[in-house]
C-alpha positions as CSV (number, residue, x, y, z in Angstrom):
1,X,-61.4,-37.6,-15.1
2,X,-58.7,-40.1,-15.4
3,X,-59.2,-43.3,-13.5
4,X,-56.6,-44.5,-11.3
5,X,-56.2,-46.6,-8.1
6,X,-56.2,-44.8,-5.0
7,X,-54.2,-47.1,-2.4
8,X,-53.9,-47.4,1.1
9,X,-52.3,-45.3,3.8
10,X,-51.6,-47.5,6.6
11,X,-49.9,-46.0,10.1
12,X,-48.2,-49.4,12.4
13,X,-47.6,-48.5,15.6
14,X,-47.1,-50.0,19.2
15,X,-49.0,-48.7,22.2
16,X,-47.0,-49.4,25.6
17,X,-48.5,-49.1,29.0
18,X,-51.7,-46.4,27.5
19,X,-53.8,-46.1,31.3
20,X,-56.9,-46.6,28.6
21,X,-57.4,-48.4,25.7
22,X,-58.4,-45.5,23.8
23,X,-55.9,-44.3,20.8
24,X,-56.2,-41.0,19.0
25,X,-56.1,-39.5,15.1
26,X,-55.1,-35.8,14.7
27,X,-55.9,-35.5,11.2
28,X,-55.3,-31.8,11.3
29,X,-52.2,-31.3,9.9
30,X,-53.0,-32.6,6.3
31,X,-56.2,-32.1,5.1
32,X,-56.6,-34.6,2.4
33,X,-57.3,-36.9,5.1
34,X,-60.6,-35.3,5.7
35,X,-62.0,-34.4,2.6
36,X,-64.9,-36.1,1.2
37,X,-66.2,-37.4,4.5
38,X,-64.0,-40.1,5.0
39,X,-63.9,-42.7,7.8
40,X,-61.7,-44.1,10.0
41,X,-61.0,-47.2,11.8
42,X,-58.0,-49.2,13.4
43,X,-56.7,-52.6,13.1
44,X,-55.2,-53.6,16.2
45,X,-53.1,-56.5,17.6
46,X,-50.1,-57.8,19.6
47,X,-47.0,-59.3,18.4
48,X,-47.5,-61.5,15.8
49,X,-51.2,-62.4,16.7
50,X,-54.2,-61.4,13.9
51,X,-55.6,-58.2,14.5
52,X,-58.8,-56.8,14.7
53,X,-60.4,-54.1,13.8
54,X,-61.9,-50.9,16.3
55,X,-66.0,-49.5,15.4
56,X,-65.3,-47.0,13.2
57,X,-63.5,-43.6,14.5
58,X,-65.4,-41.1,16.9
59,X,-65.0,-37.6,16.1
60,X,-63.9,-36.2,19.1
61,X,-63.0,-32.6,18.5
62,X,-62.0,-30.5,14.9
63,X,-59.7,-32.8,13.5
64,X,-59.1,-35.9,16.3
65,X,-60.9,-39.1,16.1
66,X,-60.4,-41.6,18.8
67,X,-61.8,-45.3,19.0
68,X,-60.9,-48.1,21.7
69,X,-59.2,-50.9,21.3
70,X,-57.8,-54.5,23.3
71,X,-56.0,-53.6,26.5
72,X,-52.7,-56.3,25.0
73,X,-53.0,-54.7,21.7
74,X,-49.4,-53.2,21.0
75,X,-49.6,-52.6,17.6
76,X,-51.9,-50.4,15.5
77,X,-53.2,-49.5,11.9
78,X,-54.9,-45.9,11.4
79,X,-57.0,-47.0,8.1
80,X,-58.9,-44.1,6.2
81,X,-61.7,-46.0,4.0
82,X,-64.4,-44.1,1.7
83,X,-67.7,-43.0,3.1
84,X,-69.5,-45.6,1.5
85,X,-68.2,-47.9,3.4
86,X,-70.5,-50.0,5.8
87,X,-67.6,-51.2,7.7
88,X,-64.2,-51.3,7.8
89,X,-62.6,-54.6,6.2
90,X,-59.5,-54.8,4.6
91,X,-61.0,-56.5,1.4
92,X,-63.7,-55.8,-0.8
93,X,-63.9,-52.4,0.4
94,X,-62.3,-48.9,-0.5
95,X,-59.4,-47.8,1.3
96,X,-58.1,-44.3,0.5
97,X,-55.0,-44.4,2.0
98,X,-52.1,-46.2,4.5
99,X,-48.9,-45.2,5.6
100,X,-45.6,-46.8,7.0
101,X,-45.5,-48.4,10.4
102,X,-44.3,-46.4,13.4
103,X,-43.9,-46.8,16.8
104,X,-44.9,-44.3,19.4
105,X,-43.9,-45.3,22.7
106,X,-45.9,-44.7,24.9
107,X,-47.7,-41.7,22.9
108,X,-51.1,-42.2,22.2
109,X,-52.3,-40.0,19.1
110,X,-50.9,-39.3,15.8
111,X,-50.6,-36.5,14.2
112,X,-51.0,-36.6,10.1
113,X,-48.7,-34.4,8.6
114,X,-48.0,-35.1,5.1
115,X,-50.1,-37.3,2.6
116,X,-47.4,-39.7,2.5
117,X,-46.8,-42.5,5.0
118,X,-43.9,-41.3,6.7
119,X,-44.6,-37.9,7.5
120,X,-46.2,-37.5,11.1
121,X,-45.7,-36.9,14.7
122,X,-46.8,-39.1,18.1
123,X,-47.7,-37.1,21.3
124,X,-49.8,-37.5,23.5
125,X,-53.7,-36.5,24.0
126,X,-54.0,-35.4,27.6
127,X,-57.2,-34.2,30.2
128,X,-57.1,-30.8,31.0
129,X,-58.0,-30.2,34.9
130,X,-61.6,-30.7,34.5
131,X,-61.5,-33.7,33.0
132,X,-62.5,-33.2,29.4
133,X,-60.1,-34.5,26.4
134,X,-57.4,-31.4,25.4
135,X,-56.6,-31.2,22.0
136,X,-52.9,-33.3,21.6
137,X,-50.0,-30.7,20.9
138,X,-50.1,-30.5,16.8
139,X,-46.3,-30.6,15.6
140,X,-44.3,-28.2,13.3
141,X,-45.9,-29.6,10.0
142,X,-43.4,-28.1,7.5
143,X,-40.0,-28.0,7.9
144,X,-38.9,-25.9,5.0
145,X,-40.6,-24.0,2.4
146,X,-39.3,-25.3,0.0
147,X,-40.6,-28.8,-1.0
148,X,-38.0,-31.4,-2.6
149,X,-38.2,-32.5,-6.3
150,X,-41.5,-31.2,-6.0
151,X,-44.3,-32.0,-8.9
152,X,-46.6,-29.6,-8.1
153,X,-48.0,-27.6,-10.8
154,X,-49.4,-24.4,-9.5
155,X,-52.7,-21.9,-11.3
156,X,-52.3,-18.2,-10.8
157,X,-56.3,-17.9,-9.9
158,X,-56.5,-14.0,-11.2
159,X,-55.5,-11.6,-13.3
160,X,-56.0,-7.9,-13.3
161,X,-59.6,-6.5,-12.3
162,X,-60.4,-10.1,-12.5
163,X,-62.7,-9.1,-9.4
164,X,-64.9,-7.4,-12.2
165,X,-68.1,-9.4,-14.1
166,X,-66.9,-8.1,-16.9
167,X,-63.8,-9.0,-17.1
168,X,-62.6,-10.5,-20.2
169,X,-61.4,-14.4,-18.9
170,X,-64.3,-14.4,-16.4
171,X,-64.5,-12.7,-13.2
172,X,-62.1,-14.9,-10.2
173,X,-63.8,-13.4,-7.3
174,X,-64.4,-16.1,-4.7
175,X,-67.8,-17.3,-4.9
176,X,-66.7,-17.5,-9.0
177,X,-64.0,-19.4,-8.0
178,X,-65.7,-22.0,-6.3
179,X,-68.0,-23.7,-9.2
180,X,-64.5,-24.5,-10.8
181,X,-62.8,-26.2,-7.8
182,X,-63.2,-29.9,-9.5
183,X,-62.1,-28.7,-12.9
184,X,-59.0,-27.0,-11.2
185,X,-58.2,-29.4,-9.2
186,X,-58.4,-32.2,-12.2
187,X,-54.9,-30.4,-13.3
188,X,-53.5,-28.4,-10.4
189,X,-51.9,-29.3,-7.1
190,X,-52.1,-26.0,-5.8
191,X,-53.7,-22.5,-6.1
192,X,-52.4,-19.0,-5.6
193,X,-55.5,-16.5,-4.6
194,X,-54.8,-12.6,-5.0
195,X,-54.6,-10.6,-1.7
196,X,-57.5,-11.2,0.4
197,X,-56.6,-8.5,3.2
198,X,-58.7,-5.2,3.3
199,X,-57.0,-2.5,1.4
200,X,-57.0,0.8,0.2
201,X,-58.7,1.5,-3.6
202,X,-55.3,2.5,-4.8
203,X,-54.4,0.9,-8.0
204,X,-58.0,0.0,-8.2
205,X,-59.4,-2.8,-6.1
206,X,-56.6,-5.1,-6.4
207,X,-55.7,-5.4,-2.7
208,X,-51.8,-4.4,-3.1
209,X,-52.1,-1.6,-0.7
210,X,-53.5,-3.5,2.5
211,X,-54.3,-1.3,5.5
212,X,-56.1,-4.1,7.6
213,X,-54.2,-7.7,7.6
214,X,-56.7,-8.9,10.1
215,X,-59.7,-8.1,7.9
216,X,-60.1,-11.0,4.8
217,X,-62.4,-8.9,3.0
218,X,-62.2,-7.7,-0.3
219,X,-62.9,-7.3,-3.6
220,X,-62.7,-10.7,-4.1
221,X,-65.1,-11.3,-1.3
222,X,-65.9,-12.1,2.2
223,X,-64.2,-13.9,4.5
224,X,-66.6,-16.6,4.8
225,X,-66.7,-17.1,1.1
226,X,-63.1,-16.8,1.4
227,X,-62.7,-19.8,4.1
228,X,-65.7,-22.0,2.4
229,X,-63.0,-21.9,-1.0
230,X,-60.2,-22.7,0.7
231,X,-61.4,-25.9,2.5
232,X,-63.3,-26.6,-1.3
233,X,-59.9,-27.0,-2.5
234,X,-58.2,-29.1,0.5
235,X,-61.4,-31.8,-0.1
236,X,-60.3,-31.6,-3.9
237,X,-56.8,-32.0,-3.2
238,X,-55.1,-28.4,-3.8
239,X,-53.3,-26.7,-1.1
240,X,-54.0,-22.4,-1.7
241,X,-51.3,-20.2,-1.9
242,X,-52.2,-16.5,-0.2
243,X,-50.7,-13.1,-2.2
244,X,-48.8,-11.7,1.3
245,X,-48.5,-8.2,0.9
246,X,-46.2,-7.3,4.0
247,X,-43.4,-4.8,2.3
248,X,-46.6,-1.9,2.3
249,X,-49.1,-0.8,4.3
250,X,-52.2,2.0,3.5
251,X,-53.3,4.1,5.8
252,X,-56.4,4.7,8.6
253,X,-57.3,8.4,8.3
254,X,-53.7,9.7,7.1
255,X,-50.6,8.8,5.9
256,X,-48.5,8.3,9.1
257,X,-51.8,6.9,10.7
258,X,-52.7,2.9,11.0
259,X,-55.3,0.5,11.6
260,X,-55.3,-2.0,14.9
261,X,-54.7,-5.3,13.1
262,X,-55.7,-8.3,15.1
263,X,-55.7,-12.0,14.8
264,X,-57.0,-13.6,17.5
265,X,-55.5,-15.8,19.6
266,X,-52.2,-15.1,17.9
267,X,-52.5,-11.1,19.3
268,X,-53.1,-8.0,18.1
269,X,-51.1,-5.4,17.1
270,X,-51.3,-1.2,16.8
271,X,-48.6,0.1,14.6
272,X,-47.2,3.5,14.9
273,X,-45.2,5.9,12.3
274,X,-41.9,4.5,14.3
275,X,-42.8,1.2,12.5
276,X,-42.6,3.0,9.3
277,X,-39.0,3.0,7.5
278,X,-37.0,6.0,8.5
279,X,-36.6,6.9,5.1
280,X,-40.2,6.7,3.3
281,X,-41.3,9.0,1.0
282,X,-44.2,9.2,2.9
283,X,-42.8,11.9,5.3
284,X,-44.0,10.5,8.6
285,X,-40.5,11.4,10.6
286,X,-40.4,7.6,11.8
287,X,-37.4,6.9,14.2
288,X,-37.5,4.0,12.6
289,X,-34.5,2.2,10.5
290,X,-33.7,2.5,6.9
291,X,-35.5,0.8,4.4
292,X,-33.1,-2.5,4.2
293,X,-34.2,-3.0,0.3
294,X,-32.2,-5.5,-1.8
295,X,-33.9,-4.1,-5.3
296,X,-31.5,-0.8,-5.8
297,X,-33.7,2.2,-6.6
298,X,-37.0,-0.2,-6.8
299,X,-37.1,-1.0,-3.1
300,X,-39.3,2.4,-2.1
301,X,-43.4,1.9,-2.5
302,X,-44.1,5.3,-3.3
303,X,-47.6,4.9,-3.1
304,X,-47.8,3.6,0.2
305,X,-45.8,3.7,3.6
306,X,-42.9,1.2,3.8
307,X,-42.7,-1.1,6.7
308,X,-39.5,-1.3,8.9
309,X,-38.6,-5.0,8.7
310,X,-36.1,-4.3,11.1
311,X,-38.7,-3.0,13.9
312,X,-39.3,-6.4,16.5
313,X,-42.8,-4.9,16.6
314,X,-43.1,-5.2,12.7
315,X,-41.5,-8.9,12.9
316,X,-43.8,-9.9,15.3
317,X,-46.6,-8.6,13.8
318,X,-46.2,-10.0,10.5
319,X,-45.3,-13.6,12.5
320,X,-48.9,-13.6,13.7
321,X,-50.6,-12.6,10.6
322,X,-48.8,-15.4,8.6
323,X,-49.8,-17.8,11.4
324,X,-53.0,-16.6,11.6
325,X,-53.7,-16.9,7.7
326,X,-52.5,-20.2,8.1
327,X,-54.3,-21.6,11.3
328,X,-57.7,-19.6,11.1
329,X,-58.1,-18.6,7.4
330,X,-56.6,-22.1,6.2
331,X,-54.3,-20.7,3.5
332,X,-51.0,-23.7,2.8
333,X,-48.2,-21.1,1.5
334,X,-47.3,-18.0,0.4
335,X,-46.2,-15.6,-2.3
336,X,-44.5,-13.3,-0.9
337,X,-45.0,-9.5,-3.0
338,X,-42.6,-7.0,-4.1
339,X,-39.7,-8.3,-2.1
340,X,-37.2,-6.7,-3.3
341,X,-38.7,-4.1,-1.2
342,X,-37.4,-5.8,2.3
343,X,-34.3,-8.0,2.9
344,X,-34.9,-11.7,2.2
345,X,-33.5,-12.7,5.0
346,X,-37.0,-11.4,7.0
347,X,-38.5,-13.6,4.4
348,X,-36.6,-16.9,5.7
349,X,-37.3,-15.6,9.3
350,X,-41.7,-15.2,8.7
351,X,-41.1,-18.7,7.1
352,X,-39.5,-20.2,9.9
353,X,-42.3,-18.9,12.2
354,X,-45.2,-20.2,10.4
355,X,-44.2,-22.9,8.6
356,X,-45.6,-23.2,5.1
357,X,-46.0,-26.1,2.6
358,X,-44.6,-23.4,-0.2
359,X,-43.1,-19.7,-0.3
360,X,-42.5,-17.9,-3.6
361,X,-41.1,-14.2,-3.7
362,X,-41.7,-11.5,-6.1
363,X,-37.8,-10.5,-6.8
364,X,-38.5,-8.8,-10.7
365,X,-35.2,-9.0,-12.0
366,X,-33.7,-10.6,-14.5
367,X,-30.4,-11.3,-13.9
368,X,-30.2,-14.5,-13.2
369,X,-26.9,-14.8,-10.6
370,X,-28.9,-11.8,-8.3
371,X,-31.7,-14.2,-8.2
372,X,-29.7,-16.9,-7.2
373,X,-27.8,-14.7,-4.3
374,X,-31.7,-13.5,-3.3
375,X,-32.4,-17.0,-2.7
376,X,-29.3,-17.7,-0.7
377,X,-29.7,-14.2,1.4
378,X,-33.3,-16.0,2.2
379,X,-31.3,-19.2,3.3
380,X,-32.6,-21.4,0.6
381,X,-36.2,-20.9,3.0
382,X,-38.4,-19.6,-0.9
383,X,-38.1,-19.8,-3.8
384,X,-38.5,-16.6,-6.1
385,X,-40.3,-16.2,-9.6
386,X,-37.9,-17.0,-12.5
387,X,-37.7,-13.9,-13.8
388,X,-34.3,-14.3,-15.6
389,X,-36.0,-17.2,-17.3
390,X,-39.5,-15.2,-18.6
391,X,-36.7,-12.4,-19.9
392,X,-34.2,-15.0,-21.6
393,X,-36.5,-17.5,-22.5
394,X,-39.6,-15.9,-23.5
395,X,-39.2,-12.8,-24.3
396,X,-35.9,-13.2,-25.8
397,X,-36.7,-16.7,-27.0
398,X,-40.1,-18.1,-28.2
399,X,-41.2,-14.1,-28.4
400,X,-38.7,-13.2,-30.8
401,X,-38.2,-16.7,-32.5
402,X,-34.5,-17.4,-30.7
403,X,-34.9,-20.8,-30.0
404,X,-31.0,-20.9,-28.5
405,X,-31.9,-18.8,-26.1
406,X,-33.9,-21.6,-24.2
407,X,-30.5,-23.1,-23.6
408,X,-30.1,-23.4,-19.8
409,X,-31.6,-20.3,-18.9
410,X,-32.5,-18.1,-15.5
411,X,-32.2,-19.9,-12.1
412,X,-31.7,-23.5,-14.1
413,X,-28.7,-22.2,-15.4
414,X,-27.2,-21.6,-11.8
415,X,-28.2,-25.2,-10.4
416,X,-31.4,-23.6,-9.0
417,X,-34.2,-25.1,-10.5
418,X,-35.3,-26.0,-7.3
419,X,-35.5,-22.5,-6.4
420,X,-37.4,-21.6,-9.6
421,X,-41.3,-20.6,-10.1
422,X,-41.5,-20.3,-14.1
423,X,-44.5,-18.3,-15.5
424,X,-45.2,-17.3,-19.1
425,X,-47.4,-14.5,-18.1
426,X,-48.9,-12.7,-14.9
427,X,-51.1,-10.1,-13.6
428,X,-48.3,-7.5,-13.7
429,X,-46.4,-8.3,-17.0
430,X,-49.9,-8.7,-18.3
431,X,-51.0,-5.8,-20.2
432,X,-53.4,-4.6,-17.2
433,X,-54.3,-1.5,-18.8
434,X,-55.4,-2.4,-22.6
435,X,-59.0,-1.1,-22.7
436,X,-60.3,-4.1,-24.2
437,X,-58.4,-6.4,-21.5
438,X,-57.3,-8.5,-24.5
439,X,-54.6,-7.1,-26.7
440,X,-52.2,-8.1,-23.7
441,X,-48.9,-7.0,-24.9
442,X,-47.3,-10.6,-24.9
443,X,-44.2,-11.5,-23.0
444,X,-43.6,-8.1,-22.7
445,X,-42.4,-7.3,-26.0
446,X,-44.6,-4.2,-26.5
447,X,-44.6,-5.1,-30.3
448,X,-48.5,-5.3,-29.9
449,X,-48.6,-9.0,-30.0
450,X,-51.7,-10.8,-28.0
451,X,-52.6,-13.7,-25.9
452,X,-54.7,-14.5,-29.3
453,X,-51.2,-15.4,-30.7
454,X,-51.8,-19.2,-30.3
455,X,-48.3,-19.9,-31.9
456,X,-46.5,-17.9,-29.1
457,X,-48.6,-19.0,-26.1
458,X,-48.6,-22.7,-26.0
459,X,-44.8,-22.6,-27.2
460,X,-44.1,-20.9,-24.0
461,X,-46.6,-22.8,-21.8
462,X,-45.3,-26.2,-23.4
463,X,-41.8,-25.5,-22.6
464,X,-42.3,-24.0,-18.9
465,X,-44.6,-27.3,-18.4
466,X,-41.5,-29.5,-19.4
467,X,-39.1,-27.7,-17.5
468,X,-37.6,-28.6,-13.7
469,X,-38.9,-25.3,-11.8
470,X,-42.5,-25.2,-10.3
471,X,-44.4,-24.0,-13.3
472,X,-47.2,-21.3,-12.7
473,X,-50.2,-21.3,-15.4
474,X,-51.6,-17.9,-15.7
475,X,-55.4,-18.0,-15.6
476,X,-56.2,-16.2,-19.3
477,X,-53.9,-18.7,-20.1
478,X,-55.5,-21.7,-18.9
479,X,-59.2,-20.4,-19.6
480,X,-57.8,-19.4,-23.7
481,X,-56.1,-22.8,-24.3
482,X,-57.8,-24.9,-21.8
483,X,-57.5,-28.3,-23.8
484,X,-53.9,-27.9,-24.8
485,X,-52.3,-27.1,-21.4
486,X,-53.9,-29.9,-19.6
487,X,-51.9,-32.3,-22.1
488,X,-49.1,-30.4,-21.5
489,X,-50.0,-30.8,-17.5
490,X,-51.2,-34.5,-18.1
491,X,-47.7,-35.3,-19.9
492,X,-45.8,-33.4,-16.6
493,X,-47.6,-35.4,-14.4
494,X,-47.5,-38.8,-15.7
495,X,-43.2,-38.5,-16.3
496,X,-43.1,-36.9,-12.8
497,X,-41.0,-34.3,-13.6
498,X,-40.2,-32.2,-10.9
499,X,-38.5,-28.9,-9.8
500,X,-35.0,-30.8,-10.0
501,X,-35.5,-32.6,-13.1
502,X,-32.5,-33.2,-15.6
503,X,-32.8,-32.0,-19.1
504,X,-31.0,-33.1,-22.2
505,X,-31.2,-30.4,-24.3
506,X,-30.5,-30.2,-28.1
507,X,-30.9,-26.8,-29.8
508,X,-30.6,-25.8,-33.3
509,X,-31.8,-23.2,-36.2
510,X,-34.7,-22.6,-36.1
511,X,-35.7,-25.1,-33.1
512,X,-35.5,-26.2,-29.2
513,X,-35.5,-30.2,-28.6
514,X,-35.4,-31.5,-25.3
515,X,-35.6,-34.6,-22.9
516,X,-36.3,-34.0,-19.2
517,X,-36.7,-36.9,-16.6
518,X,-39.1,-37.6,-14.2
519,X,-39.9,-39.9,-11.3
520,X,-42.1,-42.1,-13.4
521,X,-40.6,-41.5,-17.1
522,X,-39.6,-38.8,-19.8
523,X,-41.1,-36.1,-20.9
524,X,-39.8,-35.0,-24.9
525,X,-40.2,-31.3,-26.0
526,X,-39.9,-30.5,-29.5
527,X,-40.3,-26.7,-30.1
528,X,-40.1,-24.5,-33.6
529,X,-39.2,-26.4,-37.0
530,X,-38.8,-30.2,-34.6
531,X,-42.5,-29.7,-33.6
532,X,-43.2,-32.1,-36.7
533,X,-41.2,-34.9,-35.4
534,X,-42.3,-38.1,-34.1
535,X,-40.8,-39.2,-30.8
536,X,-39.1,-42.6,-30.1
537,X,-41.3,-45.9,-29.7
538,X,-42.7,-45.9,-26.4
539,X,-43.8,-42.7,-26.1
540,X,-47.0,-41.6,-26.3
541,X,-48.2,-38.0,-27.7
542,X,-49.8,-35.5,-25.5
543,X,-50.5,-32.8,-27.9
544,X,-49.0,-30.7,-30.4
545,X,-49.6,-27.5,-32.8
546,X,-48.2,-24.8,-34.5
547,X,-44.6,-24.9,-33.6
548,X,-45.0,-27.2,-30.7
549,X,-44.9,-30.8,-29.9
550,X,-45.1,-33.3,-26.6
551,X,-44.6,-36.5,-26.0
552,X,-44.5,-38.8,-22.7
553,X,-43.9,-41.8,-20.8
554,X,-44.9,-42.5,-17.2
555,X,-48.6,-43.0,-15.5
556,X,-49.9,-40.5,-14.1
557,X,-50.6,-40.8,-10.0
558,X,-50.6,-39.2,-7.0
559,X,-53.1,-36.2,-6.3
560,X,-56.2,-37.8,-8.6
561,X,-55.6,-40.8,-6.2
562,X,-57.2,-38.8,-3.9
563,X,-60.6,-38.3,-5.9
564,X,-61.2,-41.4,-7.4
565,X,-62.1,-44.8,-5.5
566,X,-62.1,-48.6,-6.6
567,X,-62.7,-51.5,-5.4
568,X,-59.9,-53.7,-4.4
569,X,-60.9,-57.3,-5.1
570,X,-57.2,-58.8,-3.7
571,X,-54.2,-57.8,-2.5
572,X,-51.0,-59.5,-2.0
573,X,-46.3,-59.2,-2.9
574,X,-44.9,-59.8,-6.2
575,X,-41.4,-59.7,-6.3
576,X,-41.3,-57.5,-3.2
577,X,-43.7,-55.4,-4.3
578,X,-47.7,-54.8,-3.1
579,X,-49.8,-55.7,-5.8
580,X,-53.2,-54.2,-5.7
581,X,-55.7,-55.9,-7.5
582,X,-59.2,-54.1,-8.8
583,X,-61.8,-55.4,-11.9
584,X,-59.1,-57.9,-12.8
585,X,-56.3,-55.6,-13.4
586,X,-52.8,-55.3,-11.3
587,X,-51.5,-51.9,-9.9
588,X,-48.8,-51.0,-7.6
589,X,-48.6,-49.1,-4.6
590,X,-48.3,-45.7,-7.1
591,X,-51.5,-47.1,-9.0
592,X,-49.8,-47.7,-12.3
593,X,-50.9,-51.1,-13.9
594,X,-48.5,-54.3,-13.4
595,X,-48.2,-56.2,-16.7
């Protein structure tokens, strides 16, 4: 693992006339804050006076810690230190994290939201009527779905019949899944997990035909196992990413006939054949409306009973299951399935109700301006799987040996990177039927080629890794070429290129050159006949092969801060900046060395 310095979060805030001197921490709302058992304390003071710091944090209840401070104290500092720690000090200890000062009136808990310092909420942590502590009202913690010049780099954590021992890239069921948390984690940021629901055994196991949303068992496991590997990736730092299949439903005991689905607290719900499109295929005689499918002759399901998105019933339904997978199950986003099947404007609405980190749709088409008007129709509330870009780019591009066709292609090419989820490969475009699970059909071609085509493979993984977009490694992928596409990854991550990166592009015969920018520095792609160039001075090589070749600037931060500790031996502002010092070395608040 890469060492880096993990800095301080630090919250400043004043309390104003609290009736006790007790002050609150809802850590709740981002879960890095919890993970690997760390502590808390708070420095307290008032005006310009030194402060002093609380015992550490009590746990009070789930996520709140609380610890007491001075009556005149009017200013406070939430500090989150590693468990080893015997007691809080600001040096010669490890301190995970610090945020921005804030002031909350006369609220007295605070509610993390984001891993960064300035996202979080004050309210306040009231007494219910008998006296014992109420849990303090937890805010709206996402406001969009779509994160801004985002750098996360996402694993598709399946493949077909991955739920199998057998199968040929190793078997992805849950309990699989969670040896290879740390290794994931070491390149990922988040995680998307097939559907998890109870379903039908159409299509084999694969859990697209759901007939029980409030049942997370599967193929892929139990919902215990299910919950344990979702928190195992929040403590590693990757947010999971749930497969919502919510344009189809599969039956009870017949076709017009459905299962009670319940949530909990967030209610239950017993659908009827009125909730079923009024014209399915399925015959049911719903009074239901018409299918209001955006994806021509593709928006029926044959093979299962369409849902009528314009049914309240349905809406609400599908409200409480997405904030039910998200409050109880403990899943960050969603990627949304065949939603060409149900107006993406329903999609914008489910987001708006439960709030995700992250929202991908399944729109397969290929024209790139319908994709961008998909994305509008949803009110810029997903983003939707590039499929203009796998078509143009890689299967008319690195698969056939075209390199102009990587030229500004799918939603990049309409101003939309933001918008965009690349992928070379996935479970659907993926040969899933080759007997031998192996001889996968590449990119779609049907020319017989195969993820064994090395040349092909880490072209296209190398140029979606470079690329603005959110890129989406598909598992054979990552387990085939392991090695190469963390370079590729390590390389994205130190630049700091993100889903509304600039590209300088400079295409020829025969080859693809490129120069995208990051946060934190360049990233160089030089594909086909270039991939034996040597970049400018400066830039350091992260791998190359046959037919490709990357190169970098930029340190990469952020995420890994979370897993790896130091010791800071001194701390104080250079030229307006804090300067973080640890073994003799200087680092700045991003952990990349000073000079």
């Amino acid at each position: 693992m890469k060492k880096v310095v993990a800095i301080v979060l630090v919250i400043v805030s004043s309390v104003v006339s609290l009736s006790a001197k007790t002050i609150y921490l809802n850590t709740g709302g981002e879960a890095l804050w919890n993970q690997a058992g760390a502590k808390f304390a708070v420095w307290h003071w008032q005006g310009s006076t030194d402060g002093t710091w609380s015992a550490w944090m009590t746990n009070v209840s789930g996520d709140v810690y609380s610890a007491t401070i001075s009556d005149n104290s009017d200013q406070v500092i939430f500090v989150r230190f590693a468990n080893t720690v015997a007691s809080p000090a600001w040096d010669g200890v490890t301190i995970w994290n610090k945020t921005d000062d804030l002031t909350p009136g006369s609220n007295d808990c605070y509610t993390i939201i984001g891993w960064d310092s300035d996202d979080g909420l004050w309210s306040t942590y009231g007494s219910s009527s008998g006296g014992s502590s109420s849990q303090p009202v937890t805010p709206a913690d996402y406001s969009t779905a779509v994160p801004s010049q985002c750098e996360d780099v996402m694993l598709q954590g399946f493949y077909w019949k991955s739920y199998e021992s057998g199968a040929a890239y190793g078997s992805t069921t849950w309990s699989v899944l969670a040896g290879q948390v740390n290794e994931i984690a070491n390149s990922f940021t988040m995680v998307w997990l097939p559907p998890s629901a109870a379903a039908t055994t159409f299509n084999n196991a694969m859990g697209y035909v759901p007939n029980d949303y409030g049942t997370q068992a599967s193929a892929w496991g139990k919902t215990n196992a299910l919950k344990s590997l979702i928190s195992s990736f929040h403590n590693s730092g990757v947010k999971v990413i749930a497969d919502i299949v919510i344009n189809h439903g599969g039956n009870n005991t017949s076709d017009c006939d459905f299962k009670t689905m319940s949530f909990g607290s967030y209610g239950s719900f017993s659908p009827t054949k009125d909730w079923i499109t009024s014209d399915d295929e399925g015959g049911c005689g719903s009074s239901g409306g018409a299918d209001d499918g955006q994806n021509g002759n593709d928006k029926n399901y044959d093979s299962a009973r369409d849902w009528d998105h314009t049914n309240s019933q349905v809406q609400n339904m599908f409200k409480a299951y997405l904030k039910w997978m998200k409050g109880e199950i403990g899943y960050d986003g969603w990627r949304y399935d065949y939603v060409g099947g149900f107006h993406l404007k329903h999609v914008n609405d489910y987001n708006t109700a439960s709030k995700p980190y992250f929202s991908v749709g399944e729109y397969w088409y290929g024209d790139a301006a319908v994709l961008k008007t998909r994305v509008d129709d949803a009110s810029k509330n997903t983003l939707l799987f590039d499929f203009a870009n796998y078509y143009t780019a890689f299967r008319d591009g690195i698969g056939a040996g075209n390199y102009s066709k990587l030229i500004n292609p799918g939603l990049r090419g309409k101003g939309y990177s933001k918008y965009a989820v690349l992928f070379v490969d996935n479970h659907d475009t993926f040969n899933r039927y080759a007997s031998d699970y192996q001889v996968t059909d590449f990119l779609g071609k049907g020319d017989g080629s195969s993820i064994n085509d090395a040349s092909k493979v880490l072209q296209a993984n190398a140029y979606m890794l470079a690329m603005p977009g959110v890129p989406c490694v598909f598992y054979p992928h990552w387990v085939k070429y392991k090695s190469e596409i963390q370079k590729m990854i390590t390389a994205r991550r130190a630049a700091g290129i993100h889903s509304e990166s600039a590209v300088n592009e400079n295409p020829g015969s025969g080859y693809y050159e490129a120069t995208v920018t990051g946060k934190r520095g360049n990233v160089i792609l030089y594909l086909g006949s270039s991939a034996t160039k040597t970049a400018p001075a400066g830039y350091t090589k992260a791998c190359s092969g046959n037919g490709y070749a990357v190169y970098y600037t930029g340190v990469w931060s952020g995420v890994e801060e979370t897993r790896v500790t130091e010791v800071a031996t001194k701390k104080y502002i250079r030229d307006g900046q804090l300067v973080i010092e640890v073994n003799d070395k200087a680092y700045n608040i991003m952990g990349q060395e000073m000079k």
